[in-house]
N, C-alpha and C positions, 0 to 999 in steps of 0.2 A: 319378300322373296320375288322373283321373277317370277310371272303366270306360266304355266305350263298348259298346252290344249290337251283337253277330251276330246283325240279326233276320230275315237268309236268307242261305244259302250256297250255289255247287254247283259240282262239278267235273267235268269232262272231260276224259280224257285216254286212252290206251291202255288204260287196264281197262276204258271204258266210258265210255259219255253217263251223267251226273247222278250224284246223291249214292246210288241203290239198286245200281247197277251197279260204283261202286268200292267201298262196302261190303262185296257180293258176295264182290272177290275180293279185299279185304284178309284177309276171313275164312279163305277156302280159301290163302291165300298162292300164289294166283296172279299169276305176272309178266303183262305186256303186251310185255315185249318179243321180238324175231323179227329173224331176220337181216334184213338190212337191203337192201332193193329198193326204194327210193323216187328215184322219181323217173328220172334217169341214173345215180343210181348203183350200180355192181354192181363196181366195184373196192376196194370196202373191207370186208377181214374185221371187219366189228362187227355190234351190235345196237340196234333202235331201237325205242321206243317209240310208233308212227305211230298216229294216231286215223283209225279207218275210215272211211271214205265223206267226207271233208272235201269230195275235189273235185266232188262228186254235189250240193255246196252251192247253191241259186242266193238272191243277196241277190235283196230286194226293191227295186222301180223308184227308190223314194225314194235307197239305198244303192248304185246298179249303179257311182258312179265310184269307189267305194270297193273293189271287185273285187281281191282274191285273198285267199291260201292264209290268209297271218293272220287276215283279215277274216271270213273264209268259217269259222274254225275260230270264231272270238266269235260269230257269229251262233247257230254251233249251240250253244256253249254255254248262251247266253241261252235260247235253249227251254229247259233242261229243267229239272225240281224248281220249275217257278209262276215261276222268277226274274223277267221281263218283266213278271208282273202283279202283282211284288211291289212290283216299282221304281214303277208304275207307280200304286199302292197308294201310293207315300210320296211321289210328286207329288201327287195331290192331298191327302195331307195339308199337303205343306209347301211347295207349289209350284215352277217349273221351275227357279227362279233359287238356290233355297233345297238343291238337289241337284249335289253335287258330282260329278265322275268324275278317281280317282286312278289310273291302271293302270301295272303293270309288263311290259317286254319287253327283250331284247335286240337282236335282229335284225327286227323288226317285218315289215314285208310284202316285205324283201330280194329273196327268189324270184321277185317280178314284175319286177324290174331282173335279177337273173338270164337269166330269161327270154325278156324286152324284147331283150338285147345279142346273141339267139340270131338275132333278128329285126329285124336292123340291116340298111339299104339298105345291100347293095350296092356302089354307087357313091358313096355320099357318107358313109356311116358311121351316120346320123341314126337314133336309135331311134323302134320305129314311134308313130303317130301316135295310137295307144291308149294308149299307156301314161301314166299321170298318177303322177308322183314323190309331188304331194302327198296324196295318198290313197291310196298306197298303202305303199312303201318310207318313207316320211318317219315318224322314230320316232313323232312325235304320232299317224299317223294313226289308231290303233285310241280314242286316247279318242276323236277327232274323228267316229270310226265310231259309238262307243256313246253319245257324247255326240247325237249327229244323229239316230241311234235310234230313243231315247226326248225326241227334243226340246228339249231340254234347254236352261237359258240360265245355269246357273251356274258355279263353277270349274272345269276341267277341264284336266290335264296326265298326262304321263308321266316314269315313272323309270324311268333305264335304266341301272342301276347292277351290269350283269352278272347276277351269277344271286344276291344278294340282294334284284333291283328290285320283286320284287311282295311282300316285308316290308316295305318302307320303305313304301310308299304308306301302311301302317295309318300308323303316324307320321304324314304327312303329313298324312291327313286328319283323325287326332283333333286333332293341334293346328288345324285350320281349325273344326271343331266346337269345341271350346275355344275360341275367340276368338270363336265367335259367328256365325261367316258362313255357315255353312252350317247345315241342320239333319237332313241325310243325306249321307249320301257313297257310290258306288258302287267300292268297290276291286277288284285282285286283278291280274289277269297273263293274259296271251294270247301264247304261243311256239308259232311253229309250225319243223318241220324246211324245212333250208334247205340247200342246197350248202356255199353259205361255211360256216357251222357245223358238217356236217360232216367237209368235208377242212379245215379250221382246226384244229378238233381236233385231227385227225388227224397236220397236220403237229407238232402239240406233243407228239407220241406221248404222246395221251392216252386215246386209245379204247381199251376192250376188244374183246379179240377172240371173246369170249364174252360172256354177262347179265352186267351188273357185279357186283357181289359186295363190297357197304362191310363196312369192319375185317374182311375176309377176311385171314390170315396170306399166302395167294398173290393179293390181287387184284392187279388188272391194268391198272387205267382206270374208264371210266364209258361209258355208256350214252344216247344222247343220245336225251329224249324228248319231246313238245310236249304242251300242253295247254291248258286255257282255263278259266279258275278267278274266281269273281267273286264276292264279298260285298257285302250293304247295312249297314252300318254305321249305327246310329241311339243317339240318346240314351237309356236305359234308360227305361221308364217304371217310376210308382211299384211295381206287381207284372208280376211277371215267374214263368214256369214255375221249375221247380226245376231242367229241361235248360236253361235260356238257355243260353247262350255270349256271354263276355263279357272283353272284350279288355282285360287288368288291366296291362300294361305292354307298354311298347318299349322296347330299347338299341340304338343305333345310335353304328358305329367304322367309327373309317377308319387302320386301322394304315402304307397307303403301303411295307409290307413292299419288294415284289417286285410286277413288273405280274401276273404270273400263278399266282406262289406267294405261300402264306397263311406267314403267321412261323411260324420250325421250333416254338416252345414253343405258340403258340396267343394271343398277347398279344392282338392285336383281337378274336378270338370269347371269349375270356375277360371281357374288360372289355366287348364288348355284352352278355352273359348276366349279367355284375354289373349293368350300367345298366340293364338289363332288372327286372333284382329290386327294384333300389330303388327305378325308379319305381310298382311294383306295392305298395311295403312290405312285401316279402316278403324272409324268409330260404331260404338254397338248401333247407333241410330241408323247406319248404315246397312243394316239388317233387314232383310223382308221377310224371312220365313225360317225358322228354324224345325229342322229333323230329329224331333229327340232320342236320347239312345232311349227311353221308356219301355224299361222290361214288365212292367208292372206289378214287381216284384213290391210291399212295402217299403220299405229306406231305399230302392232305388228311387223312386219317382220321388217320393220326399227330397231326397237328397240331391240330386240334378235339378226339380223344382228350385231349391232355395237359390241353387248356383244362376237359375235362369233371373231368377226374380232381382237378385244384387244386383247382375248387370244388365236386363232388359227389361225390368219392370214388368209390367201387360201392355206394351207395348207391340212386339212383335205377336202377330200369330203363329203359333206351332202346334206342333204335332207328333205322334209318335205314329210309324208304318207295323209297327209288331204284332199290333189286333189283325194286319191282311197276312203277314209274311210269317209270324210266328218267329222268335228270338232266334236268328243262324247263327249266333255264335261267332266261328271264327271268320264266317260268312258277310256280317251283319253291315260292318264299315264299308264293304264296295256295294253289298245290294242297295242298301241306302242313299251312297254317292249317286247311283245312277237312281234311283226315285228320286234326288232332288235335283240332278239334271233335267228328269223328264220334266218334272214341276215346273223348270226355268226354263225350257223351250215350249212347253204349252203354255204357259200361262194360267196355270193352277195348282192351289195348293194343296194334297189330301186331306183329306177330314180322317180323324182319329177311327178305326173301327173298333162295334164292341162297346166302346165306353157309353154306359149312360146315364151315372151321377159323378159330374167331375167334384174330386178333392175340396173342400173350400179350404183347405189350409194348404192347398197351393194357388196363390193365386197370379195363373197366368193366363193369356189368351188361348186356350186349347180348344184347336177346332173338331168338333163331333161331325160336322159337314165339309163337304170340300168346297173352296171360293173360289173363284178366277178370280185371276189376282198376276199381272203383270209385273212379277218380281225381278229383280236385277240380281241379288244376291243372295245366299242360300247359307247359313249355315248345318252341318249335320253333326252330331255329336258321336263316339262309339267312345264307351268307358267299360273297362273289363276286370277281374276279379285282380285283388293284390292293389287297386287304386293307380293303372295303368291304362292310363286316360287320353284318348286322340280327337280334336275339332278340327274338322275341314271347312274353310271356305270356296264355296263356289259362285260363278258370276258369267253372267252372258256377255259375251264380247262388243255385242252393239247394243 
């Protein structure tokens, strides 16, 4: 595939607003996550990744029917790291219609239907007369949020592909760039925590009862945590820094395993991170660091282990970010692309948090500490429930 620029990123999520505050604590290998009090819930021993002050949010008059928890967490995103004057910045270079928006979620604005049904008349059952389905719970509505924005009048959808949906969007949109129709694209993922996500979980006995802990020998589950992660994606220009970031492949599988288990060997995350390579013309050797999706769920880490091990051996060092950020879900694919952007313009790799008896029946390089480490290229993995599986390559321009 033709490389496509990361010519802004930024994330949000339980370590922090923007790109200097999860830096911070990727550094220190501090988690975000904290027993879990949100909202009503206080009957489940887990831990969550909650971003502070969401509900302290207020949209502006233009955005008010757009109102709640998802919506409210994208808005804050959008402040921070220039991103709003970036996008904003590549309207007028390329105009409104010429600007895409691709986003990923699972559960989108759910919690207002939630909500809503707390605040059902009485007598006839009717939910209240605030509540608007389409702007808020309706999976489209966060592009229809960001798309509305910034104004926008070009393509704009959602994937909601479980907790791969905010890798696939880069796909999406490079091939719209590819073709011509667009000449930016704004990507990435917006999940915010939710009831049904999670006692869902929960009934899957898949939550930890502690921080999760990926390719731990004893882990337990996963950590369910929300965030708001958004990239501009633009055609390179002729020079470019020596940091660019620049998005050298996608593989994209749909294995149809099991609705909520990945294949015991790894068959769909193996063949995304082959199609991944080949469309970058890269060989695995060509790998510096890999982002594992590691939910720490058991058969996940098992089963993305084996895929890692076929094709990299212990070779590569890797890692999973889900011990600091806690599992976002629809979230997961863009927060992650930008942790291994950050990785690739500093020059270091995170160390796993949380874990500390790794697996020995997987045996790969898994780093428990972060290294500097002058990597070139990046793979990140996001595989989600049904065996709908997405590997990004990333790589620094000089």
């Amino acid at each position: 595939m033709t490389p496509v620029h990361l010519s802004h990123f930024t994330a949000t999520s339980c370590l922090g607003y923007g790109n200097a505050a999860t830096l911070a604590a990727l550094r220190l290998q501090r988690s975000g996550l904290q027993p879990c009090q949100f909202e009503t819930v206080h009957d489940l021993a887990t831990h969550v990744g909650e971003v502070a002050g969401v509900d302290a949010v207020e949209l502006p008059e233009l955005l008010a029917e757009h109102d709640c928890r998802n919506n409210r967490l994208a808005w804050l995103g959008l402040q921070q790291d220039g991103f709003s004057d970036a996008v904003e910045a590549a309207i007028a270079r390329h105009g409104r219609r010429r600007v895409g928006v691709f986003l990923g979620t699972s559960t989108s604005g759910i919690l207002q239907t939630e909500q809503a049904y707390r605040r059902r008349d009485p007598a006839s059952g009717a939910l209240p007369d605030d509540f608007i389905y389409r702007t808020t719970h309706n999976t489209y509505s966060v592009a229809n949020f960001v798309r509305t924005a910034f104004q926008l009048e070009g393509p704009a959808m959602v994937v909601s592909t479980a907790c791969s949906s905010s890798a696939k969007v880069f796909a999406s949109a490079a091939r719209m760039l590819a073709a011509g129709l667009i000449d930016a694209a704004i990507v990435g993922g917006v999940d915010s925590l939710c009831l049904t996500t999670l006692y869902g979980f929960n009934s899957l006995e898949l939550l930890s009862p502690e921080p999760c802990r990926p390719y731990d020998v004893h882990r337990q589950g996963l950590s369910i945590g929300e965030a708001a992660a958004f990239i501009l994606l633009e055609r390179p220009t002729v020079q470019l820094p020596a940091d660019a970031v620049l998005l050298l492949g996608v593989g994209e599988t749909s294995d149809a395993h099991h609705m909520s288990s990945p294949h015991p060997e790894g068959l769909g995350a193996r063949m995304a991170m082959e199609a991944a390579l080949k469309a970058a013309g890269l060989q695995p050797a060509d790998i510096d660091y890999l982002n594992l999706h590691g939910t720490a769920t058991p058969s996940n880490d098992a089963a993305e282990g084996q895929a890692v091990v076929a094709l990299f051996g212990d070779r590569v060092p890797c890692s999973s970010t889900k011990g600091a950020t806690g599992h976002t879900l629809g979230a997961a694919g863009g927060l992650e692309a930008i942790i291994s952007a950050l990785a690739l313009q500093q020059g270091f790799l995170p160390g796993g948090v949380n874990t500390q008896q790794l697996d020995p029946a997987i045996p790969i390089q898994y780093l428990t500490v972060n290294r500097d480490s002058a990597a070139r290229r990046v793979l990140s993995n996001s595989f989600g429930f049904g065996g709908t599986n997405c590997s990004l390559i990333l790589g620094r321009a000089g």
